[in-house]
C-alpha positions, 0 to 999 in steps of 0.5 A: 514546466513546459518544453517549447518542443511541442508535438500534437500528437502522441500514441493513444496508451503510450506511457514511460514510467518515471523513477522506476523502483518496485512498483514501477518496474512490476509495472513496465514488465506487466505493460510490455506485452500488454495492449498498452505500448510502453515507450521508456522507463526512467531510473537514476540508478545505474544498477536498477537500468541493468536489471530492467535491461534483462527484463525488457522488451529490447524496443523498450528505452531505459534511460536516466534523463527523465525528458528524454524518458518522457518525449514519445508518451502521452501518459506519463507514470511517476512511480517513486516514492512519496517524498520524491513525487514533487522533485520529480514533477519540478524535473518534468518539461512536459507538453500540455497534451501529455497527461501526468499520473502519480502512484502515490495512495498518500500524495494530493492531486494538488502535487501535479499542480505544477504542470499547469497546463497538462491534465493530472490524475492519481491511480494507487494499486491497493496492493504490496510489492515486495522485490521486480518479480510480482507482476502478477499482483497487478492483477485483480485488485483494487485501484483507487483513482482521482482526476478532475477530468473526465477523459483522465477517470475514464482511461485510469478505470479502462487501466485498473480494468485492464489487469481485471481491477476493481477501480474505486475513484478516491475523494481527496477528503479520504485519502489519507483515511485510505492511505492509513487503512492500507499502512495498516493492513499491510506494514502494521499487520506485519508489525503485529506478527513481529509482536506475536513473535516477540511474545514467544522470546521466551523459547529462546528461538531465533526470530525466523523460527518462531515466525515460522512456528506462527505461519500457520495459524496466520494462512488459517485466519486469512483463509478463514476471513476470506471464506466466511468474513471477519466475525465468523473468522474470530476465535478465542477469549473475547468470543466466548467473553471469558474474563478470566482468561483476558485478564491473565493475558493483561497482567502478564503482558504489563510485566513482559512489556508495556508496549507489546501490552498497549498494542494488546490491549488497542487491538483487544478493545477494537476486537471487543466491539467487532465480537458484537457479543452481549454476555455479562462480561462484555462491561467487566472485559471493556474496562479491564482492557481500559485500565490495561491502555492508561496503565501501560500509557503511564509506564511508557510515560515514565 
């Protein structure tokens, strides 16, 4: 949508961050001091304007109406949640000159389409957020960006380089490839933490507890994996290919929970590959792991 109001010219680097949730506002609290001049943030919670209220810079608009957000920013940043992005550019009146970028690993490019007169790009900090007080993780990290404009790539790159990024443009073709690699290296990492806690039910601990007991083990392989890559990182059973040390792994696992058991076994046959090991157990391992995954697959089919 268009807004008849038109103005030629905007601040080069003004932006107003729309539907400001977590990543939004880690955002707005890292731009207010920065050379970027953050005009408004935009929020539909009354209780989420509070908070920024306490956050930011005085000069800083906060303001539920979404065009009153947007009027004084050439650069407009929709930060809200997937399934939002697309209600929240029909809300949009924007000018042709002002440009529209949403911050969504999965959302096509395509979803901006609507503004058909204003440039569009997508930038994506790989990268979690967990409360408004990590701004911080901004910083050093990878930014995957799209845009069909030139002028779009080269302002998202000197962006992403600004919080000393690696900017990484994005083919659409890859995107959800993208999107799922970060899904999994963040809420399925997480999920199989929770596995690993539930396996240790039997110590009759509270689940924090055992989370805590896992804790260390968890920084070691980071650490390790961050020091000297995943293979040397890798310990344990399927290194040393010790059949019988799996396969007593599996069966008790089939008993405890099929689920937990074909999450195992998954992991264990990726894991296998990755070990590129050659010993004489890797073929007897391989398909015991198989048998493990159709007989956990038949249980939970049951």
């Amino acid at each position: 949508m268009k807004n008849n109001n038109f103005k030629s010219e905007y601040q080069e680097n003004s932006i107003s961050i729309i539907s400001t949730g977590k990543l939004g506002s880690n955002l707005a609290i890292a731009l207010q001091d920065s050379k970027y001049i953050l005009k408004a943030v935009h929020s539909s919670r009354k209780n989420q304007r509070i908070l920024l209220q306490k956050k930011l810079n005085p000069n800083i608009l906060i303001t539920s109406d979404i065009n009153e957000a947007i009027k004084d920013s050439k650069y407009i940043f929709i930060t809200c949640t997937d399934d939002l992005i697309k209600k929240i550019v029909q809300k949009i009146n924007s000018q042709i000159n002002q440009v529209l970028i949403h911050f969504s690993a999965s959302v096509t490019l395509s979803t901006l389409s609507i503004c058909n007169n204003n440039m569009t790009g997508t930038i994506h900090p790989l990268q979690t957020f967990p409360n408004i007080n990590c701004s911080d993780r901004l910083y050093k990290i990878p930014y995957a960006i799209e845009s069909n404009h030139k002028e779009v790539v080269d302002w998202l790159y000197n962006f992403a380089k600004s919080f000393e990024g690696i900017p990484l443009k994005l083919s659409p073709e890859f995107r959800n490839i993208y999107h799922a690699a970060a899904v999994t290296s963040c809420a399925l990492l997480s999920s199989l933490i929770a596995i690993s806690s539930d396996m240790l039910d039997f110590l009759k601990l509270d689940d924090e507890t055992r989370i805590s007991m896992l804790i260390p083990i968890i920084y070691s392989t980071v650490e390790g994996i961050s020091k000297e890559g995943i293979q040397r990182s890798m310990t344990g059973p399927y290194i040393r290919g010790d059949f019988d040390t799996i396969k007593s792994h599996l069966n008790a696992l089939e008993d405890f929970d099929p689920k937990i058991s074909l999450a195992y076994s998954s992991l264990a046959l990726y894991t296998l590959e990755k070990t590129q090991i050659n010993n004489p157990t890797h073929k007897s391992i391989y398909e015991k792991l198989l048998k493990s995954i159709k007989k956990n697959l038949e249980m939970l089919n049951k």
